[in-house]
N, C-alpha and C positions, 0 to 999 in steps of 0.2 A: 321125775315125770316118767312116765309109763310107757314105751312105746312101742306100738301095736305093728310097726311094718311086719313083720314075719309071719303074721298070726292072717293077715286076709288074704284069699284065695286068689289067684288070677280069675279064677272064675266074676270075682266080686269086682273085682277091678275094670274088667270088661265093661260089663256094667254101665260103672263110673266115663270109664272114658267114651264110651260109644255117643254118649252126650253133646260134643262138636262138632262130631258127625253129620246128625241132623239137625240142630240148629241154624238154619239160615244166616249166612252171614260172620260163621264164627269160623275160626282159623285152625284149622286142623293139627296145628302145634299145641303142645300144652307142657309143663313143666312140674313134676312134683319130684323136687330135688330129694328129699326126703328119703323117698324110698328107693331113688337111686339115680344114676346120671340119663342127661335126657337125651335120649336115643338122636342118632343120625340116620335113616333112611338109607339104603344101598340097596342095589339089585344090579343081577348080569342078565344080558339077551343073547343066548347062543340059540343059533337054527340047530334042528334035530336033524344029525346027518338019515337021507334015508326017509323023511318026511317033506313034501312040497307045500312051503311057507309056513313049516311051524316051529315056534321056538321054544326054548326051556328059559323060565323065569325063575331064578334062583334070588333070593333074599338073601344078603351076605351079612346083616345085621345081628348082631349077638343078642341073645336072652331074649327076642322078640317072640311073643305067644299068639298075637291077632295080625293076620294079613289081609288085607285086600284089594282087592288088582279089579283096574280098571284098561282094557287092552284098547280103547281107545279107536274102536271099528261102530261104536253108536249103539251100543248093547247097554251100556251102562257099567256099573262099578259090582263086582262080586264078592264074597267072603271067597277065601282059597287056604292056600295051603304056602310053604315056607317055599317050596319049589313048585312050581305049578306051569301051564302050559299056555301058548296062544296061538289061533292059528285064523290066517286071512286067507279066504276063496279069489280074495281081489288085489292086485297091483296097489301102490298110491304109499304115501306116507301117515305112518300113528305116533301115539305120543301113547307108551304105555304109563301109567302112575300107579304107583304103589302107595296106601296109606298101612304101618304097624304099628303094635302098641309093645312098651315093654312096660317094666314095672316103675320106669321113670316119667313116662309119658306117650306120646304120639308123637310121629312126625310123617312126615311124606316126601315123595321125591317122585322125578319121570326119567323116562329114556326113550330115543326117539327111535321107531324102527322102518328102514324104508323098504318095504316088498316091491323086487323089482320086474317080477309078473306077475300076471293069474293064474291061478293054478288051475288048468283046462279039464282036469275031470274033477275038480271040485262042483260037488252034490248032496248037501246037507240040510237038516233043518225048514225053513220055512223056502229055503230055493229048489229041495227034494219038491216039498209041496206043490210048486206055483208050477214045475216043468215038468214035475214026474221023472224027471233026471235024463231027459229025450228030450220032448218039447210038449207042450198040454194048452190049449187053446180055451178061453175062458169068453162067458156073453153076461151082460148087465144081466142080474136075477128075472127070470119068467118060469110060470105066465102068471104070476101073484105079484104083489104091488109091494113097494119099498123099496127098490132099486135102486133112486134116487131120491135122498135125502138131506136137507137142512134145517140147521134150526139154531140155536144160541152156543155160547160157548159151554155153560151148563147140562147140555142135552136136552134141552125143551124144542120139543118141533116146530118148527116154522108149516113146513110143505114136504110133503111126500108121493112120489110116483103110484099112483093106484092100478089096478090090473087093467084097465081102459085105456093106460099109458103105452101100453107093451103091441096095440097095435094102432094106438093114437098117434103114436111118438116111434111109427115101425122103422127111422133112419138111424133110431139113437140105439134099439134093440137090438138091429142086423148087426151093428159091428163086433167084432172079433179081434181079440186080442190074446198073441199067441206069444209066449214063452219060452225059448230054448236053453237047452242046457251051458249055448256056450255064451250066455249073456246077452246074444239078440233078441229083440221084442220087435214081434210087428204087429202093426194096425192096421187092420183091412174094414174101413169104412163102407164097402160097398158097394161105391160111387156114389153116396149120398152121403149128406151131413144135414143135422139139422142147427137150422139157425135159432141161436139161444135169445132170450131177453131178459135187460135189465130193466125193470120199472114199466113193463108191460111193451118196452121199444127194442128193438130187435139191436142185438149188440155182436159187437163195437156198433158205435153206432152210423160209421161211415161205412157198413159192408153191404148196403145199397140192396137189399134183399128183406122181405118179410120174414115173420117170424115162424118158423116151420120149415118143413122138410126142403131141399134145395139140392141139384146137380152139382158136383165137384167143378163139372166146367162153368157155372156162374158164382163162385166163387173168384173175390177181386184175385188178384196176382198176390198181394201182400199177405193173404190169406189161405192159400195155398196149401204153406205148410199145413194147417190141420185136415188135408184130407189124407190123413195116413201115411203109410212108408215102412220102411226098415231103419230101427234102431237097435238102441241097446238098454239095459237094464242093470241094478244093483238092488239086492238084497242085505241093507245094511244091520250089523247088529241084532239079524234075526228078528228086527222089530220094525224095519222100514224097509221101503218100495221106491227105485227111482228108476224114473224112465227118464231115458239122454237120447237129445238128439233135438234139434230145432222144429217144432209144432207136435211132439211125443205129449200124450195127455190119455190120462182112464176118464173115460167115461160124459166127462164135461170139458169141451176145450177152456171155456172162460173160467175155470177155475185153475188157477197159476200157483206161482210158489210162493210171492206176497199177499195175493189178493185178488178179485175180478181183475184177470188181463186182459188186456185190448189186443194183446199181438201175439205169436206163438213165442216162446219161452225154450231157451236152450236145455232145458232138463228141470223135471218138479218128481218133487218127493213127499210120498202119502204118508201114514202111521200103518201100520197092518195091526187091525182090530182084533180081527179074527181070521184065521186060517187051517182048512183038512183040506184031505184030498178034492172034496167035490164043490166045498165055499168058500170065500175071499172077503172078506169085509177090510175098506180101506176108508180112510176120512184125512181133511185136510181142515185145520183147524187155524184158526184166525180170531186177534182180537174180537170182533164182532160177531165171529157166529163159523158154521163150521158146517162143512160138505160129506157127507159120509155116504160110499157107493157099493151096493152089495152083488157079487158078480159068481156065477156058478159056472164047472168046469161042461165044458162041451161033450 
């Protein structure tokens, strides 16, 4: 019998195994004894003397040819390199996971890393953007319509804010929300909010108030929290937005982290659609359909 191990390229093989990959549901081990023994996954987490919060990700795995490293901050999984790098702007704990390939198979492993601050002049990427690396202060998009949108999970619109909105709806336009570099975010409503509805009935539905613009001070007690404040912010993964802090919300307070909330919510987190210097597009998606709010810099 003939056999071809030596004769096909890692390049081919690649290929082959990237296959469990992406199939849902399949196991990122695989076995072709054949062409040789099936790998064990390893990796070391040293911090880079000299760098704040970043580590060196070393593969200690022999004959391994495909790497890639998921650093476990909400970015998602990369192709990389045998050694390669990771670095957190934010405290908290990750779970880094490696998946490689050798000429035996796949396997993968994790390693947990806990960064025990923030790194205070950490200013990169989509959080350069939102602060300017100072602080940059952002308003729902005017004096054109679209600012506030929903519609299905597929992107089919429901309803959208038209330019009559912008001084229809002048309580939801005023507010401002500002960015600093060292992770605070505040909401300056104004002294006005405007009262939202579900089903044409102004919601929650016990906040005793019509539907339309309204004074912070006839706002119930229990509702309070959304008339703005001082919190804080994360920029996770370069690809999400979370504002912290008890009544913290972009743009719609009754859009929550589950779904229409009734109450202020200790911290909810958007997608970041789109981001430059001067636009912001964020949405909050849901079994049933999805909120997406386009906000331009001040």
């Amino acid at each position: 019998m003939l056999r071809i191990k030596h004769t096909i390229p890692a390049q081919s093989w690649l290929l082959i195994l990237l296959v469990p990959l992406v199939m849902p549901g399949c196991s990122p081990k695989s076995s072709y004894g054949e062409f040789g023994a099936q790998p064990k996954a390893a990796f070391t987490v040293t911090p880079i003397n000299g760098k704040v919060n970043s580590y060196l990700l070393t593969s200690t795995t022999a004959d391994a040819f495909y790497f890639r490293w998921n650093i476990g901050d909400g970015g998602g999984s990369r192709a990389g390199k045998q050694i390669d790098t990771a670095y957190y702007p934010d405290k908290g704990n990750y779970t880094v996971k490696l998946i490689l390939m050798t000429s035996g198979g796949i396997d993968s492993t994790t390693v947990a890393v806990n960064v025990a601050n923030d790194d205070p002049n950490g200013c990169s990427g989509k959080k350069a953007l939102l602060t300017g690396c100072t602080q940059k202060t952002w308003v729902l998009e005017q004096p054109g319509g679209g600012a506030l949108w929903v519609g299905d999970p597929g992107g089919n619109q429901w309803w959208s804010s038209g330019e009559g909105d912008v001084t229809g709806r002048p309580c939801s336009f005023n507010d401002e929300y500002t960015f600093k570099k060292d992770g605070s975010f505040v909401l300056n409503v104004k002294g006005d909010i405007r009262v939202d509805d579900e089903g044409g009935n102004p919601w929650p539905t016990d906040i005793g108030l019509p539907v339309g613009c309204a004074t912070l001070a006839q706002l119930p007690a229990k509702y309070q929290a959304w008339g703005g404040g001082n919190f804080n912010f994360k920029v996770i993964g370069n690809s999400k937005l979370q504002v912290i802090g008890n009544g913290a919300y972009m743009a719609l307070y009754k859009v929550g982290e589950a779904g229409t909330t009734g109450a202020p919510e200790a911290s909810i987190t958007y997608d970041i659609l789109e981001m430059t210097e001067t636009k912001m597009v964020i949405n909050k998606k849901y079994d049933w359909g999805q909120w997406k709010f386009t906000f331009r810099a001040k």
